[in-house]
Z-matrix of the N, CA and C atoms (Angstrom, degrees):
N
C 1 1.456
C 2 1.516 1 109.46
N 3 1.339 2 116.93 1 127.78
C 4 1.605 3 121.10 2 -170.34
C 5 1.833 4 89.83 3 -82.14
N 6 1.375 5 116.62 4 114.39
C 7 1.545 6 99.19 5 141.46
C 8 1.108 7 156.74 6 -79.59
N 9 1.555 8 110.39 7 19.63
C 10 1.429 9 130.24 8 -179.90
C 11 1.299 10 107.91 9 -91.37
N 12 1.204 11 134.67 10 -28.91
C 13 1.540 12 132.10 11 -156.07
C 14 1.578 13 104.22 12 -62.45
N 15 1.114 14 117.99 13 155.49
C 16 1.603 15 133.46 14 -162.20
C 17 1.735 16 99.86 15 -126.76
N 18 1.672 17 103.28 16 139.37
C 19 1.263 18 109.42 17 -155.29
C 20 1.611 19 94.15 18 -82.57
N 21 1.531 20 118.33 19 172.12
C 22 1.238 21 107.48 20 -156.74
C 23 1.750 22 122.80 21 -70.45
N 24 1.169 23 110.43 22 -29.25
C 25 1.382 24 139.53 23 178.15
C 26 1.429 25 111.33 24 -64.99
N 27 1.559 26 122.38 25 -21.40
C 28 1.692 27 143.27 26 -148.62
C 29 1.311 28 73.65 27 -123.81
N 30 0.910 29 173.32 28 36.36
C 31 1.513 30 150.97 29 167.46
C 32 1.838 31 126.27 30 -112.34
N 33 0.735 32 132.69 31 86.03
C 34 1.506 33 137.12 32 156.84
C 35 1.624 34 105.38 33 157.29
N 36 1.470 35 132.10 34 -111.56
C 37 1.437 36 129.24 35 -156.02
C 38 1.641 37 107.87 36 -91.66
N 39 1.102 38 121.76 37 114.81
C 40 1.809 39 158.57 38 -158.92
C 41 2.155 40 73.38 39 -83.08
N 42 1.959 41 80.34 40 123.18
C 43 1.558 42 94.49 41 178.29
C 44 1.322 43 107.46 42 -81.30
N 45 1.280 44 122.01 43 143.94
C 46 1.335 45 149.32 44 176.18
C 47 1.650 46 89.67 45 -41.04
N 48 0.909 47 137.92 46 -60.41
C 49 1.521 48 137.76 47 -161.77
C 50 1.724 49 119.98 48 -51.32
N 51 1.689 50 99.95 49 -14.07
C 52 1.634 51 116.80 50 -168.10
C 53 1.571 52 76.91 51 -106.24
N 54 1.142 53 154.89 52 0.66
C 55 1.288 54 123.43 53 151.72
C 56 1.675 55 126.54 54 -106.23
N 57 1.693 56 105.61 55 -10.85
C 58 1.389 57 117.04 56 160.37
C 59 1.481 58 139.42 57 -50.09
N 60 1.362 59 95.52 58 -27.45
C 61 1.496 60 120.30 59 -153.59
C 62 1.914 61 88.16 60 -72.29
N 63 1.205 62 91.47 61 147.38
C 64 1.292 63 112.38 62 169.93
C 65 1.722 64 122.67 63 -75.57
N 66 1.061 65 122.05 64 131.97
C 67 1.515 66 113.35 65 170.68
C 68 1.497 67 122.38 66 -136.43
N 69 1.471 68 110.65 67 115.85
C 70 1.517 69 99.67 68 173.31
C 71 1.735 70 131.29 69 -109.44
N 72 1.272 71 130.03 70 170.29
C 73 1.212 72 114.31 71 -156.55
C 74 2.017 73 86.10 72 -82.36
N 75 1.332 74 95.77 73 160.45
C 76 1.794 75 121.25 74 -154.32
C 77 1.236 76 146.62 75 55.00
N 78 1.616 77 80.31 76 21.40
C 79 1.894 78 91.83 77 -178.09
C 80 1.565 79 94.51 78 -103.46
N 81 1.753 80 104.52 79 161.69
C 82 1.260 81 109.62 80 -119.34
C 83 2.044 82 74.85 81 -121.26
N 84 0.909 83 109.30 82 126.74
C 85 1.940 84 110.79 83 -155.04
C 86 1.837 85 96.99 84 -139.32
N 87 1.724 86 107.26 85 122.05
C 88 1.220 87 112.71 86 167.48
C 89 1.101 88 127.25 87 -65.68
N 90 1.463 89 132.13 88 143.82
C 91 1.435 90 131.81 89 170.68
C 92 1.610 91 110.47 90 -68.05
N 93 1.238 92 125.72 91 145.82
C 94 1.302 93 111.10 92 -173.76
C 95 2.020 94 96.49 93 -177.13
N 96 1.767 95 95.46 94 77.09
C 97 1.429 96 77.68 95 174.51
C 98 1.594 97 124.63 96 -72.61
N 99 1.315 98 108.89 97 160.09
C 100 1.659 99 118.48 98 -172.05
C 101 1.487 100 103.72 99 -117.85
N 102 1.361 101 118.69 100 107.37
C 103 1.468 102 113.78 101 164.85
C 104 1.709 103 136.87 102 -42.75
N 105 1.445 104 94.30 103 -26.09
C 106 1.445 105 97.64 104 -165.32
C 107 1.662 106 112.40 105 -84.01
N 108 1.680 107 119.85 106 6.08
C 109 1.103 108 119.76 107 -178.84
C 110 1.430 109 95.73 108 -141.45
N 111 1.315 110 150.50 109 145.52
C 112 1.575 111 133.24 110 -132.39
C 113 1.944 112 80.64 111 -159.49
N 114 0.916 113 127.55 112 8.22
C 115 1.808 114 121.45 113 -159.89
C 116 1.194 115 77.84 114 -131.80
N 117 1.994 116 110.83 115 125.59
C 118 1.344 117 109.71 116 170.34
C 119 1.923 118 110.78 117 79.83
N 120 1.213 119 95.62 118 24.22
C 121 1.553 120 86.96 119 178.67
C 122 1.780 121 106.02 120 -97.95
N 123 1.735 122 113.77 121 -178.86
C 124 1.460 123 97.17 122 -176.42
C 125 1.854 124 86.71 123 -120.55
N 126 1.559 125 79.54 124 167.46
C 127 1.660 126 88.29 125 -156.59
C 128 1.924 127 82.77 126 -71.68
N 129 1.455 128 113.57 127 -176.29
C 130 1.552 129 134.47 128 -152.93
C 131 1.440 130 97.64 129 -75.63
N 132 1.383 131 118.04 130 -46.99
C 133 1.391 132 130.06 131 163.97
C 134 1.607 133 137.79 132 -23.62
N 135 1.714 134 89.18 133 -49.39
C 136 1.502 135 89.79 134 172.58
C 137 1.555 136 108.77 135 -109.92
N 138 1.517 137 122.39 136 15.03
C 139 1.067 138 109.14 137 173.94
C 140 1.665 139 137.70 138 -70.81
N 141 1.081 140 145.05 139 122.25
C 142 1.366 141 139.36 140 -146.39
C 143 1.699 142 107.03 141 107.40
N 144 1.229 143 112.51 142 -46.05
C 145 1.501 144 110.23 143 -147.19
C 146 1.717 145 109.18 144 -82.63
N 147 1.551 146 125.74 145 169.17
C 148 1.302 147 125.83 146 -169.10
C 149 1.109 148 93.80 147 -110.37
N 150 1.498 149 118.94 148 170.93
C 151 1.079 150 133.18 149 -167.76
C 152 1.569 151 125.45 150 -171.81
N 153 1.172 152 138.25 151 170.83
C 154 1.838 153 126.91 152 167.00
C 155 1.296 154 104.41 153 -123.20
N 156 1.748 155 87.30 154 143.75
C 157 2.112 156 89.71 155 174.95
C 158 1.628 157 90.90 156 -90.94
N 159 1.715 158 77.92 157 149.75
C 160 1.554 159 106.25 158 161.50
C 161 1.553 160 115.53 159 -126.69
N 162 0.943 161 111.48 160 10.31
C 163 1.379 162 112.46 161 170.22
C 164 1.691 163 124.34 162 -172.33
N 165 1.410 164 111.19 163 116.16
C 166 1.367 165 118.97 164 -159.39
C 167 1.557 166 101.13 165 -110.87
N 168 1.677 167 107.78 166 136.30
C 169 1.852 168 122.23 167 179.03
C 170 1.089 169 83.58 168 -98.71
N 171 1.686 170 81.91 169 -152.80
C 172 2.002 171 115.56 170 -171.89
C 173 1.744 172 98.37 171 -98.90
N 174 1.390 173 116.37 172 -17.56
C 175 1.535 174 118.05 173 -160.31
C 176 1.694 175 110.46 174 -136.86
N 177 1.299 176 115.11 175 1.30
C 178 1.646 177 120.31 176 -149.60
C 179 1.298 178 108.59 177 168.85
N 180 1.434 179 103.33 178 143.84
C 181 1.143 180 122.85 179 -159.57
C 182 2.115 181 112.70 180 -114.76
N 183 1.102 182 89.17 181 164.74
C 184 2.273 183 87.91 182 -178.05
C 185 1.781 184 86.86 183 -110.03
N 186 1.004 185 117.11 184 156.62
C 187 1.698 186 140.58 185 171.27
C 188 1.067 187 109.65 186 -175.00
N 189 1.551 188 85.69 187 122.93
C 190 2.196 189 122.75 188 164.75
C 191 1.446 190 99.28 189 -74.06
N 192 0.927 191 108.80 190 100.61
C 193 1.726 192 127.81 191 158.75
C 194 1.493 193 108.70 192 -79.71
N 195 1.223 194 117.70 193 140.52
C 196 1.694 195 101.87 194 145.42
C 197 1.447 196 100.25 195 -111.99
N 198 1.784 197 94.19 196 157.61
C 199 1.539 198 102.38 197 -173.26
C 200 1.843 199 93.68 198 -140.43
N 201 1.187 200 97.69 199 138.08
C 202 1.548 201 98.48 200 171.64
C 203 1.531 202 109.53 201 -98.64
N 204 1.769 203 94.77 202 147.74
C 205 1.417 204 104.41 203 -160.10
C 206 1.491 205 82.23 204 -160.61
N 207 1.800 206 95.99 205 134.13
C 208 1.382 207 116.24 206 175.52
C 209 1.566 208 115.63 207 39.90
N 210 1.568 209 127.35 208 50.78
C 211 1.346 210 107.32 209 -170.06
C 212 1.478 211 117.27 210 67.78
N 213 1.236 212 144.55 211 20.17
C 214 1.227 213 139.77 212 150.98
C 215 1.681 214 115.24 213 -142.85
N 216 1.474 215 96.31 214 175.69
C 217 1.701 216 100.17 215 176.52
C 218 1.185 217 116.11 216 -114.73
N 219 1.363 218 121.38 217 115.44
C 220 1.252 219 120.01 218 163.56
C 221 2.108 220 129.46 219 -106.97
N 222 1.534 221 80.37 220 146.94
C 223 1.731 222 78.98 221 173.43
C 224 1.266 223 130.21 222 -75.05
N 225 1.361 224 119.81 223 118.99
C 226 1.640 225 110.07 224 -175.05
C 227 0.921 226 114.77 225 -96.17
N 228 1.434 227 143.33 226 137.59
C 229 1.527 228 127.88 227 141.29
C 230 1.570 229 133.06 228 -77.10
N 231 1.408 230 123.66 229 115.74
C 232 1.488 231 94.75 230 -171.35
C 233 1.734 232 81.31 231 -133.31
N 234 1.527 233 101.69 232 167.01
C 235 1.667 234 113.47 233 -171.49
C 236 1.837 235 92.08 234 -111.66
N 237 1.641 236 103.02 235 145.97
C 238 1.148 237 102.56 236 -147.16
C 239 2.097 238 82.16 237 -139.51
N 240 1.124 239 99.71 238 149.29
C 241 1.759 240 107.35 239 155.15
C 242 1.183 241 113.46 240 -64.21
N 243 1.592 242 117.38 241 161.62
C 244 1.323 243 117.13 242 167.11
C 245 1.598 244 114.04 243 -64.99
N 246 1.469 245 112.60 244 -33.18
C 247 1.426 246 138.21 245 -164.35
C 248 1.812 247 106.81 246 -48.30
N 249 1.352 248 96.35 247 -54.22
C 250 1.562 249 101.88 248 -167.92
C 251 1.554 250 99.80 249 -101.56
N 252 1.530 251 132.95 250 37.81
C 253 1.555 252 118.99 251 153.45
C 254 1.549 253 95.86 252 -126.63
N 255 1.529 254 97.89 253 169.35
C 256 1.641 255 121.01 254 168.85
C 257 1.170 256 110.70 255 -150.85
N 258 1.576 257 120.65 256 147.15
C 259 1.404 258 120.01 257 -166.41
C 260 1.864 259 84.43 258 -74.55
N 261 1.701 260 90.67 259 153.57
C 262 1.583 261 81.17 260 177.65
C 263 1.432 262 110.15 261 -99.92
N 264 1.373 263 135.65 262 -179.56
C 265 1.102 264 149.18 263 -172.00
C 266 1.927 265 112.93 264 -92.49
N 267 1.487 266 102.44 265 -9.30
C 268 1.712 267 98.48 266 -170.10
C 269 1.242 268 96.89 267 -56.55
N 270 1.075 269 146.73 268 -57.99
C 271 1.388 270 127.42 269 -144.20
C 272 1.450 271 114.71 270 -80.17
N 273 1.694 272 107.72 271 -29.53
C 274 1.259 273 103.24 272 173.16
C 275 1.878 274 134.49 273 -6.56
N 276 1.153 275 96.64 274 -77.55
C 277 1.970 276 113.21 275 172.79
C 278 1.572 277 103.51 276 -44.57
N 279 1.211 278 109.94 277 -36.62
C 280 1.495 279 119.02 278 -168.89
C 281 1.503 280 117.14 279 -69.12
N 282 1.489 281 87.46 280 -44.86
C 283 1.894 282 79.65 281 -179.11
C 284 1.659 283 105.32 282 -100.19
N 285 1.458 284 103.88 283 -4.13
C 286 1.790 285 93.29 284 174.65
C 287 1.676 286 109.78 285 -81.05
N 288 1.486 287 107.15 286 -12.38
C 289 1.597 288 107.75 287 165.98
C 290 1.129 289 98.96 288 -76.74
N 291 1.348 290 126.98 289 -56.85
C 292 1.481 291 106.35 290 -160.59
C 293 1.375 292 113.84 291 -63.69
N 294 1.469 293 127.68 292 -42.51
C 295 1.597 294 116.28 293 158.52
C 296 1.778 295 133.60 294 -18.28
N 297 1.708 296 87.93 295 -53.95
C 298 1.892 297 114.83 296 -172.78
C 299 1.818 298 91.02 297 -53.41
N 300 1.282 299 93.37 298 -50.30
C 301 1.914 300 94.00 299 -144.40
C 302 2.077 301 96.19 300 -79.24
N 303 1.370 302 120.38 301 -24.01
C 304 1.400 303 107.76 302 169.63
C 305 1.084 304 114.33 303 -74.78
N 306 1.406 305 124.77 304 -53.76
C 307 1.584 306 117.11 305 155.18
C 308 1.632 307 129.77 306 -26.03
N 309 1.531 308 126.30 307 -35.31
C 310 1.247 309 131.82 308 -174.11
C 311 1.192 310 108.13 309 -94.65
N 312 2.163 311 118.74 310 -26.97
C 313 1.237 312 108.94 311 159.66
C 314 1.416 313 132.73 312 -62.03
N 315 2.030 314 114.34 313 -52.39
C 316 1.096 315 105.24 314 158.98
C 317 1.271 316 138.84 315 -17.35
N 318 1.707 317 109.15 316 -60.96
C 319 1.757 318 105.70 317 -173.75
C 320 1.543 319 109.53 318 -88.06
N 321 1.038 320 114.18 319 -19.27
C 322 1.772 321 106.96 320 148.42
C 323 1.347 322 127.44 321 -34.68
N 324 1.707 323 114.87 322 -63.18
C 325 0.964 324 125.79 323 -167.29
C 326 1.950 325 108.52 324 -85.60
N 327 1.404 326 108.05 325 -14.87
C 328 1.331 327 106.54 326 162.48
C 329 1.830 328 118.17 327 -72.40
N 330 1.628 329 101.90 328 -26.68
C 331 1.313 330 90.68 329 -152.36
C 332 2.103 331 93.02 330 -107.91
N 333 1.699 332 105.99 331 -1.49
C 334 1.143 333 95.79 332 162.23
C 335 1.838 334 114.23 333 96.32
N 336 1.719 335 107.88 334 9.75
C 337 1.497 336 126.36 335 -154.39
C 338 1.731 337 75.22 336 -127.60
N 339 1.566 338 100.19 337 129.45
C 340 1.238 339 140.01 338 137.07
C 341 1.813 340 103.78 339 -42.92
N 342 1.746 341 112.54 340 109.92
C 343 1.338 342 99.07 341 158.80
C 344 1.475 343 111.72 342 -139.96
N 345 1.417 344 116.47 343 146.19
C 346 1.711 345 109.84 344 179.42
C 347 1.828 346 103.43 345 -82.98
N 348 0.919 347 103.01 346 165.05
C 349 1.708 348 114.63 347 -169.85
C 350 1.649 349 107.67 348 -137.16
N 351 2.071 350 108.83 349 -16.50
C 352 1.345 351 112.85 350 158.79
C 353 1.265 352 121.17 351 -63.11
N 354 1.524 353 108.90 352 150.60
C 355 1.512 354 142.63 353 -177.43
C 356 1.631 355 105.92 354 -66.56
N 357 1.406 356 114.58 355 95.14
C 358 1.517 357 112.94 356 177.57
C 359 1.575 358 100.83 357 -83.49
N 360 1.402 359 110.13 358 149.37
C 361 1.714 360 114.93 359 157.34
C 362 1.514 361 111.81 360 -76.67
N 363 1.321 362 85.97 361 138.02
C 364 1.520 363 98.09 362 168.66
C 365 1.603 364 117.83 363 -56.77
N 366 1.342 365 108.54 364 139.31
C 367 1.859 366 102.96 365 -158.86
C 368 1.756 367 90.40 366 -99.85
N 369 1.502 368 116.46 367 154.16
C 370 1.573 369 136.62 368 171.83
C 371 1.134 370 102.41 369 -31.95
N 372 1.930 371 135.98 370 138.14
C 373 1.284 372 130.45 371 177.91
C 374 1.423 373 100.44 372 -75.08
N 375 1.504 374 127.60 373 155.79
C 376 1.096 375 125.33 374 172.10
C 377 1.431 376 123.61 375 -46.98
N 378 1.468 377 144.19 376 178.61
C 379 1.357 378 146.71 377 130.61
C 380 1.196 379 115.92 378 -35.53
N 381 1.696 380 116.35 379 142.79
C 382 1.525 381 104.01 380 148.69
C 383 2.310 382 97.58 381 -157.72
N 384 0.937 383 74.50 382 169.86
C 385 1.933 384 74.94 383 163.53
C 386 1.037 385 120.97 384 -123.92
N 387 1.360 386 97.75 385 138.05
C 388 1.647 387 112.93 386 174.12
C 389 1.530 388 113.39 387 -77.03
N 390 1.331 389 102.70 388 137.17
C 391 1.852 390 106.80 389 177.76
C 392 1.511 391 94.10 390 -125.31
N 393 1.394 392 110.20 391 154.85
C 394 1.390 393 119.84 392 170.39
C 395 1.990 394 115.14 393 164.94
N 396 1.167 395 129.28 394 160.85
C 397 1.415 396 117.35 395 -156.34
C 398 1.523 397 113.20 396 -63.36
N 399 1.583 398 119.73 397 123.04
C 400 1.501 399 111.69 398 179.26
C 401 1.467 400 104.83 399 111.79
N 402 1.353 401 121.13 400 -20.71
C 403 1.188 402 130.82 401 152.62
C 404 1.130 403 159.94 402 -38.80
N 405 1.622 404 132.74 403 58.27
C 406 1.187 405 111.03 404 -152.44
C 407 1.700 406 114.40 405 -120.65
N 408 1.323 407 128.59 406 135.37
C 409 1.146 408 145.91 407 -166.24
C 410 1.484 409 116.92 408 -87.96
């Protein structure tokens, strides 16, 4: 199975916007090889996987992968095109909580209310019974 192939809609000239993008070293960038540009690709291994740059060119980027090998994890560095990364989306939720919960401290602390900002579990749905023909309770 080739993992380079590009879905049908994804296929031919790579938008100007995937080379605009800004990149700085420790931001946290998906692996994502792209067939349609073959220079600077990452070998099959790390394709899929996330990673952080540590070191940014004019054309390509450095990323700490970890890769497991023989029962352990190691850190890789491999140098990558701009073509085949994307900043990834994990942290997203992460820092839009952390936004939510300083905001909820602020007006807490304006309005003088004790508030938690920890992650409760969702509690067991209540009981209920099912009725329907053939049914009996």
């Amino acid at each position: 199975a080739v993992v380079s192939t590009q879905s049908t809609g994804k296929r031919g000239l790579i938008p100007l916007s995937t080379y605009m993008k800004c990149s700085r070293i420790g931001d946290i960038v998906d692996i994502k090889g792209s067939g349609t540009v073959t220079k600077g690709m990452p070998y099959k291994v790390y394709h899929g996987k996330t990673g952080r740059e540590y070191n940014v060119t004019k054309r390509a980027v450095g990323v700490i992968v970890n890769k497991r090998e023989k029962g352990r994890i190691l850190a890789k560095k491999i140098n990558l095109s701009v073509e085949h990364i994307r900043h990834s989306k994990c942290r997203d939720d992460f820092l839009k909580r952390v936004k939510e919960n300083e905001a909820e401290k602020k007006e807490a602390k304006s309005s003088g209310v004790y508030v938690s900002t920890r992650r409760a579990p969702v509690n067991p749905r209540s009981s209920r019974t099912v009725k329907g023909k053939g049914i009996t309770v």
